[in-house]
TINUKE-474413 format. One record per residue (C-alpha): residue in three letters; y negated, z negated, x negated. Coordinates in steps of 0.001 Angstrom, whole numbers, plus 500000, padded with zeros to 6 digits. Example, Ala and Ser with C-alpha at 12.3 -4.5 7.8 and 13.67 -1.06 7.14 Angstrom:
<sites>
  res      c2      c3      c1
  ALA  504500  492200  487700
  SER  501060  492860  486330
</sites>
This chain:
<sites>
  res      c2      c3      c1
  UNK  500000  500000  500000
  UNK  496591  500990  498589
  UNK  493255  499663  499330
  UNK  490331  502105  499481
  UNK  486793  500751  499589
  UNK  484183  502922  501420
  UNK  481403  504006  500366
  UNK  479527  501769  502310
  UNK  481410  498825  500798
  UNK  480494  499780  497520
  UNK  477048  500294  498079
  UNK  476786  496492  499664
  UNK  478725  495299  497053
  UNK  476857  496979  494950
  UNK  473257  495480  496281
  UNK  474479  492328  497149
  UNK  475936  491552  493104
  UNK  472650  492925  492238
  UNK  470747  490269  494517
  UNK  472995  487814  492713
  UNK  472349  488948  489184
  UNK  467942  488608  489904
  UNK  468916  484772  491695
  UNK  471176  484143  488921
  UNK  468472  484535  486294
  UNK  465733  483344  488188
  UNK  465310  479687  490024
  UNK  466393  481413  493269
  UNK  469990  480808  492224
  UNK  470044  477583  490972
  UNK  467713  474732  492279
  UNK  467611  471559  490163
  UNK  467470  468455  492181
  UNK  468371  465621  489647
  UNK  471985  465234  488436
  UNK  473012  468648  489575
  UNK  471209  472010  490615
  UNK  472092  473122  494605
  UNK  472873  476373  494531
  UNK  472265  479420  496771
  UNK  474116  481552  494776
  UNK  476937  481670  497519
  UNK  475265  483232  499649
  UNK  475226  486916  498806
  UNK  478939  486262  498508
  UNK  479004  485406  502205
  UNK  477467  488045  503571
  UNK  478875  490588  501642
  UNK  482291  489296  502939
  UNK  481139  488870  506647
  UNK  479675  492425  506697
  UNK  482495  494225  504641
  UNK  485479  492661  504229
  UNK  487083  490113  501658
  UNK  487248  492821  498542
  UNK  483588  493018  498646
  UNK  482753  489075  498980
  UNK  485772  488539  496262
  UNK  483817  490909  493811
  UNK  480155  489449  494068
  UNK  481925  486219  494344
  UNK  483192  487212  490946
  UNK  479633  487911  489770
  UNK  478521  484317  491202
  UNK  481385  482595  488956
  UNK  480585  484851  485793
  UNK  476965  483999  485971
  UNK  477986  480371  485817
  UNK  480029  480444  482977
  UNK  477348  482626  480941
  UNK  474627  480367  481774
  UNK  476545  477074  481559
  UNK  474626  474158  480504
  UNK  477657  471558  480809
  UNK  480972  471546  479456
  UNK  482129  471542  482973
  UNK  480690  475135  483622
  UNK  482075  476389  480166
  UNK  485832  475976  481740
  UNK  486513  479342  483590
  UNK  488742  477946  485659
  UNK  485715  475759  487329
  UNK  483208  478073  486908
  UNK  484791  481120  488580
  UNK  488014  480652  490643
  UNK  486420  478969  493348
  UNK  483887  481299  493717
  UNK  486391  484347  493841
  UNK  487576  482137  497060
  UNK  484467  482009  498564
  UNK  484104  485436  500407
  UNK  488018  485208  501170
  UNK  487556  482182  502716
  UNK  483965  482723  505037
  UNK  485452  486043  505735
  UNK  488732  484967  507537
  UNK  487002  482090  508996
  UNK  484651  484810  510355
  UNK  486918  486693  511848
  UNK  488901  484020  513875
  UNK  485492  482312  514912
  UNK  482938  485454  515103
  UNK  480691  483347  514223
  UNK  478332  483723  510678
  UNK  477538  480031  510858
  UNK  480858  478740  510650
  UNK  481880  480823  507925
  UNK  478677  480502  505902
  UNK  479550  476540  506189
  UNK  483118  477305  505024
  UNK  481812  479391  502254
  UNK  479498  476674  501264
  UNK  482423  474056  501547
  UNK  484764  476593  499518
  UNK  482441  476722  496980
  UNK  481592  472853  496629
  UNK  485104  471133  497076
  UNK  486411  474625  494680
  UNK  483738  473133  491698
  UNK  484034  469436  492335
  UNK  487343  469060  493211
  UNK  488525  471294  489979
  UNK  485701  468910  488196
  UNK  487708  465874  488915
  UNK  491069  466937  488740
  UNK  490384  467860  485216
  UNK  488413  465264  484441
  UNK  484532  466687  483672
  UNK  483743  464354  486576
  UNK  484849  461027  488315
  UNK  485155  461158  492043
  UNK  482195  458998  492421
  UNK  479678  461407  490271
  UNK  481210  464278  492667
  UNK  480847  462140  496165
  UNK  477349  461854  494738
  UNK  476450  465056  494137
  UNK  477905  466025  497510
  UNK  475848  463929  499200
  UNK  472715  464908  497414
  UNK  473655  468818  497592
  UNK  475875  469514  500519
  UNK  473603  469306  503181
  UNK  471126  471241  501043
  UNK  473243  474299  500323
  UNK  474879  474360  503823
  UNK  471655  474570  506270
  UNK  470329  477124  504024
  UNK  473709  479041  504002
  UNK  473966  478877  507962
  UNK  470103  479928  508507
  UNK  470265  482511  505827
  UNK  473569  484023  506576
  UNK  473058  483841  510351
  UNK  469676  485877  510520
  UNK  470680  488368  507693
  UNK  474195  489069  509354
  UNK  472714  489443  512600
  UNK  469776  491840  511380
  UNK  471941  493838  509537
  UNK  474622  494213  512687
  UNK  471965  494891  514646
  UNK  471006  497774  512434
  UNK  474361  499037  512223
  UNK  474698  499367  516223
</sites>
């Protein structure tokens, strides 16, 4: 069985990883609030995997978790494991969540929640972090990430359907 991606895949993918290459390299990626930066770099990754399927949110998923690794600023982020295998999970994840719930806000919050338990549960398991450090910076980033995940992904899905039609 082969997989074809359209050209209309491509081209989203294609947009999308470049969106996520400009907020990887800028503060619109990464947003420093004390002990750990919240991230919005998930949410291309949504989107794309809403919109067009989970080979396109796996790829710019991919280029999420490679921009953390090359910009790493803890030994934590210097593991590939941490830094990009949960992030590969991300658009597989909101994507089939998506589809069984039609809805862009529960699988932006999955995608978030992929992407956050992914990181800090890895974190712990292999030590870079004790449970407490990662309960904190749950608390302090969840929330965050997740209402701007749901608001973002919500209006741009809907826009962009809308379009479509």
């Amino acid at each position: 069985m082969t997989s074809k991606l359209t050209v209309r895949q491509i081209t989203v993918a294609g947009m999308l990883s470049a969106i996520s290459i400009v907020m990887a390299t800028t503060p619109l990626g990464y947003i420093p609030l004390g002990i750990a930066n919240a991230t919005t770099m998930h949410i291309p990754t949504i989107i794309g995997s809403i919109l067009e399927g989970p080979y396109v949110g796996t790829f710019i998923g991919l280029i999420f978790g490679i921009s953390s690794f090359i910009r790493q600023n803890t030994p934590l982020f210097a593991d590939p494991i941490i830094a990009i295998l949960p992030r590969l999970l991300i658009g597989i994840v909101a994507y089939y969540v998506y589809k069984i719930s039609k809805s862009a806000g529960i699988a932006a919050i999955a995608g978030t929640l992929t992407n956050t338990v992914g990181v800090l549960g890895l974190s712990v398991i292999k030590k870079y972090l004790t449970i407490q450090a990662a309960l904190l910076i749950v608390l302090k980033n969840t929330v965050f990430e997740v209402i701007v995940a749901v608001i973002l992904t919500t209006v741009i899905v809907k826009s962009v359907k809308r379009y479509i039609k």
